[in-house]
C-alpha positions as CSV (number, residue, x, y, z in Angstrom):
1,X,-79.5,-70.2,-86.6
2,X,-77.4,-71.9,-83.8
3,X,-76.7,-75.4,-82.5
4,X,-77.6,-76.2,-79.1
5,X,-78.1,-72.8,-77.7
6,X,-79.2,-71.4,-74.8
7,X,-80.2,-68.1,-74.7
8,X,-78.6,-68.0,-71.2
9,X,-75.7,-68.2,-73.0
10,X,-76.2,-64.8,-74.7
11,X,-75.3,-61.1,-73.0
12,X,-78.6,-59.7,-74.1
13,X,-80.5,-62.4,-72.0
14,X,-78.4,-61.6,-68.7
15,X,-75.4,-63.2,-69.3
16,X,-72.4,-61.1,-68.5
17,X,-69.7,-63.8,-68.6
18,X,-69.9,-64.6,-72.2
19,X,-69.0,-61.4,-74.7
20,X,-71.7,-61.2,-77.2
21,X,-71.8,-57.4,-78.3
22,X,-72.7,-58.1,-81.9
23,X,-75.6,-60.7,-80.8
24,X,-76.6,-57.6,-77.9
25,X,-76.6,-54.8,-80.8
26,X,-78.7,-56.9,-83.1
27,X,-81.4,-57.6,-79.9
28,X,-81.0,-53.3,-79.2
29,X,-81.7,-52.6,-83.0
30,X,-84.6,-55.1,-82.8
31,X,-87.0,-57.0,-80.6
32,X,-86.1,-59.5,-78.2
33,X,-88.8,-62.2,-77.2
34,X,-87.7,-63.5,-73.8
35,X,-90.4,-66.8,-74.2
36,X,-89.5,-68.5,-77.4
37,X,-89.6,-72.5,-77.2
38,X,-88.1,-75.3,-79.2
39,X,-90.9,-78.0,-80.3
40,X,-88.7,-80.6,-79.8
41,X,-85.6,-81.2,-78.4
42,X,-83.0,-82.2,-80.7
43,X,-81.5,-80.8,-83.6
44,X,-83.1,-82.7,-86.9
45,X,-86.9,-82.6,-85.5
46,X,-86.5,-79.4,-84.5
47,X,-85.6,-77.7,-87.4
48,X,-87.7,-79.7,-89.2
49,X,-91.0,-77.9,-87.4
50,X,-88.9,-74.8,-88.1
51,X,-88.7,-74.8,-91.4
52,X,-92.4,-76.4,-92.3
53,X,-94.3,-75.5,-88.9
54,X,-95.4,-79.2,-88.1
55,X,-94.6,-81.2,-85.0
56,X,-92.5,-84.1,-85.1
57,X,-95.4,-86.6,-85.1
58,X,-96.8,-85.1,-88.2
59,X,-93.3,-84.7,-90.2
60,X,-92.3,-87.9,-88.8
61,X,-88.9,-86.5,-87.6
62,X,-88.1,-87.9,-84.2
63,X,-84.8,-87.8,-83.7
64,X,-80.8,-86.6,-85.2
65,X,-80.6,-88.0,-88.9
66,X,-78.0,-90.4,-89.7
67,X,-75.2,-89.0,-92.4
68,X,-76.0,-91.8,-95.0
69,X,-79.6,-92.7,-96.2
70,X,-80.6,-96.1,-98.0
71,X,-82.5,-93.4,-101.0
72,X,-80.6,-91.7,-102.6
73,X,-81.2,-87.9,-102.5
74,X,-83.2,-88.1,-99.7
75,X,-85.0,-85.3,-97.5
76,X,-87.1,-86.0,-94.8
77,X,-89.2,-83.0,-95.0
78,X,-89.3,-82.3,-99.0
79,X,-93.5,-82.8,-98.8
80,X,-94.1,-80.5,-96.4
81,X,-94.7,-76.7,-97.5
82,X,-91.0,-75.8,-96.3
83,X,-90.0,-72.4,-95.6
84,X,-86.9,-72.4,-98.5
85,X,-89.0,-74.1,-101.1
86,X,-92.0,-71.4,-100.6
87,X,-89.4,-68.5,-100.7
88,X,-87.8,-70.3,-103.7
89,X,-91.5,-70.4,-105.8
90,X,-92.3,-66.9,-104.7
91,X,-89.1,-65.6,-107.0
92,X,-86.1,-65.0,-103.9
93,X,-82.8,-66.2,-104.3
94,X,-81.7,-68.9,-101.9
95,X,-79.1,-70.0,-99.6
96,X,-78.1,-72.4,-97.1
97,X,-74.6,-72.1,-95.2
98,X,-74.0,-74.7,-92.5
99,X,-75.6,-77.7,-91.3
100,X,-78.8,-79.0,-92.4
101,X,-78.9,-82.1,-90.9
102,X,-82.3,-83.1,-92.5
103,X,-81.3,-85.2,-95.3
104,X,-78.6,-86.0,-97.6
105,X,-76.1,-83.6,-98.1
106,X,-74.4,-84.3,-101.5
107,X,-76.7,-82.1,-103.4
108,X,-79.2,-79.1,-103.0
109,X,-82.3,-79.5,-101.3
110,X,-85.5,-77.7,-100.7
111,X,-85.3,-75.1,-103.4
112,X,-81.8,-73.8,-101.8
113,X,-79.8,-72.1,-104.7
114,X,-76.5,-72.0,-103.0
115,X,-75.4,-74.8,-101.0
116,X,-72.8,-75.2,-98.6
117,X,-73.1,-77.8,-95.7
118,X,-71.8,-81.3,-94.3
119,X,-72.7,-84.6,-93.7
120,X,-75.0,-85.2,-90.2
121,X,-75.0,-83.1,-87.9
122,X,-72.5,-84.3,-84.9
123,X,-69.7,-81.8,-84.8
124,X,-66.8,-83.6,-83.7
125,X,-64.5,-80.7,-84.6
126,X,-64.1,-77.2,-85.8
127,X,-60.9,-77.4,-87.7
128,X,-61.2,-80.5,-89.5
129,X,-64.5,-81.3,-91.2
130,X,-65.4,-82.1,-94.5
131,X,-67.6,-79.9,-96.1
132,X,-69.8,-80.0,-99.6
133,X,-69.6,-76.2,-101.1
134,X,-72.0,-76.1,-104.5
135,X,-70.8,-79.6,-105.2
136,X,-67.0,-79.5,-104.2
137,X,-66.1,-81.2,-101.1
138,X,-62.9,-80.7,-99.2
139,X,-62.2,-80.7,-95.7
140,X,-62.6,-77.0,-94.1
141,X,-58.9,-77.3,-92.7
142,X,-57.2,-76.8,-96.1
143,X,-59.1,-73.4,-95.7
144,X,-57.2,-73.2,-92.4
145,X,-59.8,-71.1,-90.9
146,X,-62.2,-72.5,-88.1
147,X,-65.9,-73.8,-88.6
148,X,-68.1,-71.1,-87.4
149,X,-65.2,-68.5,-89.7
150,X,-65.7,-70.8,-93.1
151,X,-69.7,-70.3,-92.6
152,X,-69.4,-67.2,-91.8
153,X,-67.4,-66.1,-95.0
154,X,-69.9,-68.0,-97.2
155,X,-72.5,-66.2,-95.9
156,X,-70.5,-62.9,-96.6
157,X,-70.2,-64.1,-100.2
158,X,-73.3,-64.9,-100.7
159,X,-74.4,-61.3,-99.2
160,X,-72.3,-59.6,-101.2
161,X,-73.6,-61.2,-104.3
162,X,-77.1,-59.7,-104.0
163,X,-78.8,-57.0,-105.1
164,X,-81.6,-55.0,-104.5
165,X,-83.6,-56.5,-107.7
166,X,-84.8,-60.1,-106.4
167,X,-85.3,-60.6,-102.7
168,X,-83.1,-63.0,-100.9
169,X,-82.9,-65.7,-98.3
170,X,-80.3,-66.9,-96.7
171,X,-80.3,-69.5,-93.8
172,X,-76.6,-69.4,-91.8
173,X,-77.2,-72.5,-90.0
174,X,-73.8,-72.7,-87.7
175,X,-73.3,-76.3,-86.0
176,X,-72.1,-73.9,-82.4
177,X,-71.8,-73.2,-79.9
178,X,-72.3,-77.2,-79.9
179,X,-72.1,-77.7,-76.2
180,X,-71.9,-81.2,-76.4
181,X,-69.0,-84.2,-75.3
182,X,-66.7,-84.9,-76.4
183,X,-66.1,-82.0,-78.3
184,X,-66.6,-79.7,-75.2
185,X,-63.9,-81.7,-73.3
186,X,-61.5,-81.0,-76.3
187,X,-58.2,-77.9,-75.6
188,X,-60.1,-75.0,-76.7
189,X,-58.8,-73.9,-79.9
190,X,-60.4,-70.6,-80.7
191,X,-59.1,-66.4,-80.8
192,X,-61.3,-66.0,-77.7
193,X,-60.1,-69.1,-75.9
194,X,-57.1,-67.6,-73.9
195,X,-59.8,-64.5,-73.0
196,X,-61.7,-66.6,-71.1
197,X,-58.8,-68.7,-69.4
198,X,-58.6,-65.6,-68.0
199,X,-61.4,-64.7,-67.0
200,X,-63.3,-68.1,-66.8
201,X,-67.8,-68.4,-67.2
202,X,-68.9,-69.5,-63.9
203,X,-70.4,-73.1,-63.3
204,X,-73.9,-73.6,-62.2
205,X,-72.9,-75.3,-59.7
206,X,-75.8,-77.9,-59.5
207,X,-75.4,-81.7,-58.8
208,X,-75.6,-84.5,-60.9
209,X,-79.1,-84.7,-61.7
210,X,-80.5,-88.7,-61.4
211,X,-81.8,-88.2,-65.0
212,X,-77.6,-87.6,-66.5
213,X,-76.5,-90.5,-63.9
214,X,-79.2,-92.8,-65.5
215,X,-77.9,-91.6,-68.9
216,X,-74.6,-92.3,-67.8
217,X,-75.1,-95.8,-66.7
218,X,-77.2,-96.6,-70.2
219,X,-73.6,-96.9,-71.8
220,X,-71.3,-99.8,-71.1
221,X,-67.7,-97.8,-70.1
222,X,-65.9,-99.5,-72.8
223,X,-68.0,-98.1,-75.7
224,X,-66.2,-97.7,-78.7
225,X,-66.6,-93.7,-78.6
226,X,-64.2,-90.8,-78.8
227,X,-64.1,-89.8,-74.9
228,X,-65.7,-92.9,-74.3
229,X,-69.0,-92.9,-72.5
230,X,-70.3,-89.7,-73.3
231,X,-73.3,-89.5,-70.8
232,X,-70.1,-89.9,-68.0
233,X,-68.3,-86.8,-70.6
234,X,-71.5,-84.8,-69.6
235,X,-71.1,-85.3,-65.9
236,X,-67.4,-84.7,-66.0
237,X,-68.3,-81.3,-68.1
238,X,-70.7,-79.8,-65.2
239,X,-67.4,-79.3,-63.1
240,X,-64.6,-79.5,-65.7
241,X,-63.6,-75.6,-66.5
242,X,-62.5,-77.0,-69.8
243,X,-66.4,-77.3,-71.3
244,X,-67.2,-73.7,-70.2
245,X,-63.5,-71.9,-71.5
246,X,-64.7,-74.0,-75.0
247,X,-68.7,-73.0,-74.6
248,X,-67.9,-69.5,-73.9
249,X,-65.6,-69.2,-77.2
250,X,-67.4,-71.0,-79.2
251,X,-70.4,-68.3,-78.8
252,X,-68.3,-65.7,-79.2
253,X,-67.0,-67.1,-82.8
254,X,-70.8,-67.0,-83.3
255,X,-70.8,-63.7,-82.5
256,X,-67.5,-62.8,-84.8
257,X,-70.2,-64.0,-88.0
258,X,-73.0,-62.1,-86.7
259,X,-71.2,-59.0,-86.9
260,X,-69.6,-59.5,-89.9
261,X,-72.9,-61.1,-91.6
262,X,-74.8,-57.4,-90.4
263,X,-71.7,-55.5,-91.6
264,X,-71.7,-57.1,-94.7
265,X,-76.0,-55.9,-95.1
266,X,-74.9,-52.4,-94.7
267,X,-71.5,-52.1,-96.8
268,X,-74.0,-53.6,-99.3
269,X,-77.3,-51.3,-99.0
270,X,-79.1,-53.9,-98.1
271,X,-79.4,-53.2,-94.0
272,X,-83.0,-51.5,-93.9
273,X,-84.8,-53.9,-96.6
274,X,-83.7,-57.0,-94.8
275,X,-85.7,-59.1,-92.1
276,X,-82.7,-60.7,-89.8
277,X,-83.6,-63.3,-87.4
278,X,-81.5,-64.9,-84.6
279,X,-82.4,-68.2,-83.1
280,X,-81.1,-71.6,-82.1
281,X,-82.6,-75.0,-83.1
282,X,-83.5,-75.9,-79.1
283,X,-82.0,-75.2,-76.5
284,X,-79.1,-77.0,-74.2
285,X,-78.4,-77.5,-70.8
286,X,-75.0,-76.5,-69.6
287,X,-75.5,-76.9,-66.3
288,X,-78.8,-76.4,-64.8
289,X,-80.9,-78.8,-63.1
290,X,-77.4,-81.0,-62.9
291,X,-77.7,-81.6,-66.6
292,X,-75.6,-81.1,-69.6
293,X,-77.0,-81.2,-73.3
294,X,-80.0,-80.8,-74.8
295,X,-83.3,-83.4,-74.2
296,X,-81.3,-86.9,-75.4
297,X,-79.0,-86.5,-72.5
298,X,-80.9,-87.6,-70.0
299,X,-83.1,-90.8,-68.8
300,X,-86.0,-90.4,-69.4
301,X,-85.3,-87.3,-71.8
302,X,-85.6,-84.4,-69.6
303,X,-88.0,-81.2,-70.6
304,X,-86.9,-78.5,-68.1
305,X,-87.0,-74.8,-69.8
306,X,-83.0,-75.4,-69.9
307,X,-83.3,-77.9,-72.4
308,X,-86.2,-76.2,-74.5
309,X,-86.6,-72.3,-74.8
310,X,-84.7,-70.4,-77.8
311,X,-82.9,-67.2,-77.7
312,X,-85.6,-65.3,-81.1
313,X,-84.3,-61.7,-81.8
314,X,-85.7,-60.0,-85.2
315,X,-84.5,-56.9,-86.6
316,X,-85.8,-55.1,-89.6
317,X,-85.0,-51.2,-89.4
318,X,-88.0,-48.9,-89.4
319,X,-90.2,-51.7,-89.2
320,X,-89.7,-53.8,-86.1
321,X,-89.0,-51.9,-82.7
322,X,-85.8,-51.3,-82.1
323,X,-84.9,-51.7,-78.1
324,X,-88.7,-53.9,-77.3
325,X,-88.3,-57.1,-75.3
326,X,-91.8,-59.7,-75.5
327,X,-92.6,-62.2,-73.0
328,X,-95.2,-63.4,-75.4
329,X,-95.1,-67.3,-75.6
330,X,-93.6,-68.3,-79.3
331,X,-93.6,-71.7,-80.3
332,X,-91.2,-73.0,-82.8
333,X,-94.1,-74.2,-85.4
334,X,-95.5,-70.5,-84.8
335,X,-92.0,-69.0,-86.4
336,X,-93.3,-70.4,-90.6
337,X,-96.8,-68.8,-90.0
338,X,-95.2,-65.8,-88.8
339,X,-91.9,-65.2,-91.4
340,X,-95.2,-65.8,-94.4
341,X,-97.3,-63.6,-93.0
342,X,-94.6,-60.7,-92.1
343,X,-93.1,-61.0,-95.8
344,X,-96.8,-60.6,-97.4
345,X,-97.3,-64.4,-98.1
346,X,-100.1,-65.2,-95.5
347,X,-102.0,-66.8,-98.4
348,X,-99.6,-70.0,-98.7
349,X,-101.9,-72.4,-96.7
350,X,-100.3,-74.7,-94.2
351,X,-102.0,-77.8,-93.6
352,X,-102.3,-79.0,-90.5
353,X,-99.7,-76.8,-88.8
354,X,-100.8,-75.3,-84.9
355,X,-98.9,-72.7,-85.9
356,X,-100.1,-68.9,-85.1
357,X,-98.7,-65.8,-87.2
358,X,-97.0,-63.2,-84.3
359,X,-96.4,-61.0,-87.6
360,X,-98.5,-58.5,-85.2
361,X,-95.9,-58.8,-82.8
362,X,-93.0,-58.4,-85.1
363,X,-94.0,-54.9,-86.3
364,X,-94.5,-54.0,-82.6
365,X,-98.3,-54.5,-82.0
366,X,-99.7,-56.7,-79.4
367,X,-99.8,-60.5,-79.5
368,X,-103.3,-62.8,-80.2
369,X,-105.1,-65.3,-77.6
370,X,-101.8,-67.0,-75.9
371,X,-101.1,-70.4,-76.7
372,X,-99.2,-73.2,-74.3
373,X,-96.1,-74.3,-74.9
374,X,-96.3,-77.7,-76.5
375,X,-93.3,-79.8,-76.8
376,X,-92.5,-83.5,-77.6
377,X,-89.3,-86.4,-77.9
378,X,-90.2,-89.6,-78.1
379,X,-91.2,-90.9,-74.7
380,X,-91.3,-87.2,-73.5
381,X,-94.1,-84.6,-74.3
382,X,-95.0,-81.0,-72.3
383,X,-97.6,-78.8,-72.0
384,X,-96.7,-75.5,-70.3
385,X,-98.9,-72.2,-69.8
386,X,-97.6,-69.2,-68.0
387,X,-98.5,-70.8,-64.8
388,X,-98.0,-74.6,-65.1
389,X,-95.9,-77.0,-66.9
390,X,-96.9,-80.7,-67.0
391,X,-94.8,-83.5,-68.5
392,X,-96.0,-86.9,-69.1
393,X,-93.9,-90.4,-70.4
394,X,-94.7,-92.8,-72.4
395,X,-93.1,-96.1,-71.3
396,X,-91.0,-93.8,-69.6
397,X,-91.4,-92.4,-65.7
398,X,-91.6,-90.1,-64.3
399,X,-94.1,-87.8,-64.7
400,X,-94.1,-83.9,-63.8
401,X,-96.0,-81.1,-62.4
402,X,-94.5,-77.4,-61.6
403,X,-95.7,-74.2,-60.7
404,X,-94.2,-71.8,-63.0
405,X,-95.4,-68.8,-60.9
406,X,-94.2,-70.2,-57.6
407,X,-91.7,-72.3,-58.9
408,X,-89.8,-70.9,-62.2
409,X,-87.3,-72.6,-61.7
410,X,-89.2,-76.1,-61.6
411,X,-87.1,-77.6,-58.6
412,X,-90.7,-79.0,-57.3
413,X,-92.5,-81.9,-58.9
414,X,-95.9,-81.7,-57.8
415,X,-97.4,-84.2,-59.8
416,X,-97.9,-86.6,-56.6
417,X,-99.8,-83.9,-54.5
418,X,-103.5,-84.8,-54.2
419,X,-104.3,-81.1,-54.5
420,X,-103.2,-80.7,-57.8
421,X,-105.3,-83.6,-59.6
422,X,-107.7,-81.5,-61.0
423,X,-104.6,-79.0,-62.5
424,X,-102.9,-82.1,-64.1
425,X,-106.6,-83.6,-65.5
426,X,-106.8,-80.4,-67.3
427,X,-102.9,-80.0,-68.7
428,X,-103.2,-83.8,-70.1
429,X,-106.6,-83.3,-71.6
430,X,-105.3,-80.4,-73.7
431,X,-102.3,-82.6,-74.5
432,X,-103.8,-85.4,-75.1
433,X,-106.4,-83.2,-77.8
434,X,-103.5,-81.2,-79.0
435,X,-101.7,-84.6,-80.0
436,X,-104.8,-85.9,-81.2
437,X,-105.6,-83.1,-83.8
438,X,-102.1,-82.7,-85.1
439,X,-100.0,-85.7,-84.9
440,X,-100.2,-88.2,-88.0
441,X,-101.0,-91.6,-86.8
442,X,-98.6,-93.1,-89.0
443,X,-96.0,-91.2,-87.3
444,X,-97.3,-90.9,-83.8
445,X,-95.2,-93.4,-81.3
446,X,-97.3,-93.2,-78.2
447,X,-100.4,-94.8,-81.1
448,X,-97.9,-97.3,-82.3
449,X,-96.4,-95.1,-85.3
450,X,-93.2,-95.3,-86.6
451,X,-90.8,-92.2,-87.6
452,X,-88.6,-91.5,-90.4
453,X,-85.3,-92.8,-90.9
454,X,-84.6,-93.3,-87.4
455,X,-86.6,-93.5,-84.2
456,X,-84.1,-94.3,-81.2
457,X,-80.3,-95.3,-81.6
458,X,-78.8,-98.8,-80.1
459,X,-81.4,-101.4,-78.6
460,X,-83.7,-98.7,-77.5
461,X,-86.6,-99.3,-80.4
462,X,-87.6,-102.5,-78.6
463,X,-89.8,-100.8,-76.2
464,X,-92.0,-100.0,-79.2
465,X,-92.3,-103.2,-80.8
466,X,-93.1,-104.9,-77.7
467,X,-95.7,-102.5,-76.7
468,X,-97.0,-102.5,-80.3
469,X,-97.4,-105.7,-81.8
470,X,-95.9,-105.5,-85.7
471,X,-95.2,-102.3,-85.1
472,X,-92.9,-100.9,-87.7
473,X,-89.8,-100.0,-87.6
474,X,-88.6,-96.8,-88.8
475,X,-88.8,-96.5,-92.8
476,X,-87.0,-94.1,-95.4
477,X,-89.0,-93.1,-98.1
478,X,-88.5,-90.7,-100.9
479,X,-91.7,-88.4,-101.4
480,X,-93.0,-86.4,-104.0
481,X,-91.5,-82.7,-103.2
482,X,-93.8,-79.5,-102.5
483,X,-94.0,-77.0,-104.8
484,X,-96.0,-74.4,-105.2
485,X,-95.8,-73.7,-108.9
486,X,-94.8,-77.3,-109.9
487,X,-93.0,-77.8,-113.2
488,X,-94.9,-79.1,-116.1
């Protein structure tokens, strides 16, 4: 799993200006689905629906985590059915290397076995950051090897470690690419940095668009930030060749650990009885549309494809089609439904998840009935079929209408054209029943709910309480954990 990712930012997916051979052999060894979609558009809700296939208004994870919880121990999603804590009570052995960012960090959570993380989830650097490894914490540069390298060899480890006897999972959750400011803005400081001085990613090219400026201007220029105001960091980024040199290496790092995280499955024996998936928690504008960074960098919070479809590449040898490419929509809260169903657990219920199994799809059949694309942050929420995409705001403007089959690209807001009222009554009645069936009231924030932990940073929660009389602010809560076979 990757941080901010685009899968434009991936050779398999067309692009030849970033080197990503191991990434492009996994995706030729497996099957490539071309239409995968975050649920949300930040990192903590959005792996949140990952691991327990619920949207953000039912888990009640709206936005990043903070590093430091009033409860101790806390986890925001330990009473969901959670893809680690099912694994854990069906007898694998379990792992989590890299960030979490969905609860405290001092101690294991969710079943993991192994545990090697940090605090948050805001990478400020890649050489010096202080990490928690099974209950020792030191800062990764006494290691004096990079981030994505220290992950990377844990995972290894770990890897190594197994055997054929009890089945395994491990989750290598690396914190890049990370395309964000300032970090992006820093000198690059990776082996593949001086490659692509040389031979430099192109821009997009695009201008500001007025959703970054507005970002921009929400931040007084004398906040008390490294690099200042970041939303102006994001602007400068579009142009400065520093933020694609860093972007560029920083994927090709990742791609360093994939290769070594596959070669480490074969020197072990373990290649052809193991199910390997590569995905990012949402996606991440680095350029496109004028914008830089995923859905919070904007105002209002953009929704463009940019910001929300996933690179999703599986590979399991002699059981998933090597060399297939699908264009068959895949939401994130479809991808627990599926990994159950594809590893023989179907049977573990998942209440009130939208969630579809594509198990079909992994082993190379054909898809079920399509679903739409359903997204949501905050003031934000989409609904997009293979020929529309509508986005509506909630105390929040404006709204959006494109024509995917005309307009891919979604350069056109038609949401003002007369002709098109009937289209856009349709998209927001499914919305409004999708919302309706699966959101939790208590944690729904266009019906006056509340969310976990945190709802908006700064001043930004007033909006809610003054459109919601004694509405509540956001609450942290510890929760009775899931388990399937709970202990006496």
């Amino acid at each position: 799993l990757t941080d901010n990712q685009s899968p434009s930012l991936i050779g398999a997916y067309g692009n030849a200006g970033i080197r990503t051979p191991n990434i492009d052999r996994l995706a030729a060894q497996g099957t490539l689905f071309t239409s995968a979609f975050a649920t949300s558009g930040v990192c903590s809700p959005a792996r949140a629906t990952l691991l327990t296939g619920l949207i953000p208004s039912r888990t009640g994870v709206h936005n990043g985590l903070p590093e430091r919880f009033t409860v101790p121990d806390y986890s925001a999603i330990e009473e969901f059915r959670n893809l680690p804590q099912t694994l854990k009570d069906a007898g694998y052995v379990t792992g989590l290397v890299g960030k979490y960012h969905l609860g405290a960090h001092e101690k294991p959570q969710l079943g993991f076995d192994t545990w090697v993380t940090f605090s948050g989830g805001h990478t400020e650097s890649f050489s010096k950051q202080t990490v928690v490894d099974n209950g020792r914490t030191f800062d990764v540069a006494e290691t004096g090897l990079h981030l994505t390298d220290f992950w990377t060899r844990r995972a290894v480890e770990f890897l190594t470690a197994q055997t054929k006897v009890r089945p395994f999972f491990l989750m290598l959750s690396y914190n890049g690419p990370y395309v964000l400011p300032p970090t992006v803005l820093d000198v690059p400081a990776t082996r593949h940095a001086a490659w692509y001085e040389d031979h430099p990613p192109q821009p997009v090219g695009a201008p500001v668009h007025p959703y970054l400026e507005a970002f921009a201007r929400s931040f007084p220029d004398n906040i008390p930030l490294r690099g200042g105001n970041v939303g102006r960091a994001a602007i400068e980024s579009l142009t400065n060749p520093r933020a694609l040199i860093n972007v560029a290496s920083e994927v090709s790092m990742v791609d360093d650990g994939v290769g070594q995280v596959l070669a480490a499955l074969e020197a072990a024996g373990l290649a052809r009885d193991t199910l390997v998936i590569f995905a990012s928690d949402q996606g991440s504008a680095w350029g496109q549309h004028g914008l830089w960074g995923n859905s919070s960098w904007g105002t209002p919070y953009p929704a463009y494809n940019a910001n929300m479809q996933i690179p999703l590449i599986v590979r399991h040898p002699g059981r998933i089609p090597a060399g297939r490419r699908s264009d068959h929509p895949i939401n994130e809260f479809d991808l627990l439904p599926t990994f159950l169903d594809y590893l023989g657990l179907a049977d573990r219920a998942i209440a009130n998840t939208p969630g579809r199994s594509h198990a079909g799809l992994f082993r190379g059949g054909r898809g079920g009935k399509e679903q739409p694309v359903f997204f949501e942050y905050l003031t934000t929420r989409a609904i997009q079929t293979r020929e529309w995409k509508y986005i509506k705001r909630f105390l929040a403007a404006p709204d959006e209408l494109y024509d995917l089959r005309r307009d891919p690209e979604e350069m056109h807001n038609l949401s003002g054209d007369p002709a098109r009222a009937s289209v856009i009554r349709d998209l927001d009645a499914r919305l409004t029943a999708f919302f309706e069936r699966y959101a939790d009231p208590r944690w729904d924030v266009w019906r006056g709910g509340t969310a976990k932990a945190v709802l908006t940073y700064g001043n930004r929660n007033r909006r809610f309480a003054e459109h919601f009389p004694g509405w509540t602010p956001p609450v942290t809560v510890k929760a009775v954990a899931f388990r399937d076979n709970p202990p006496p």
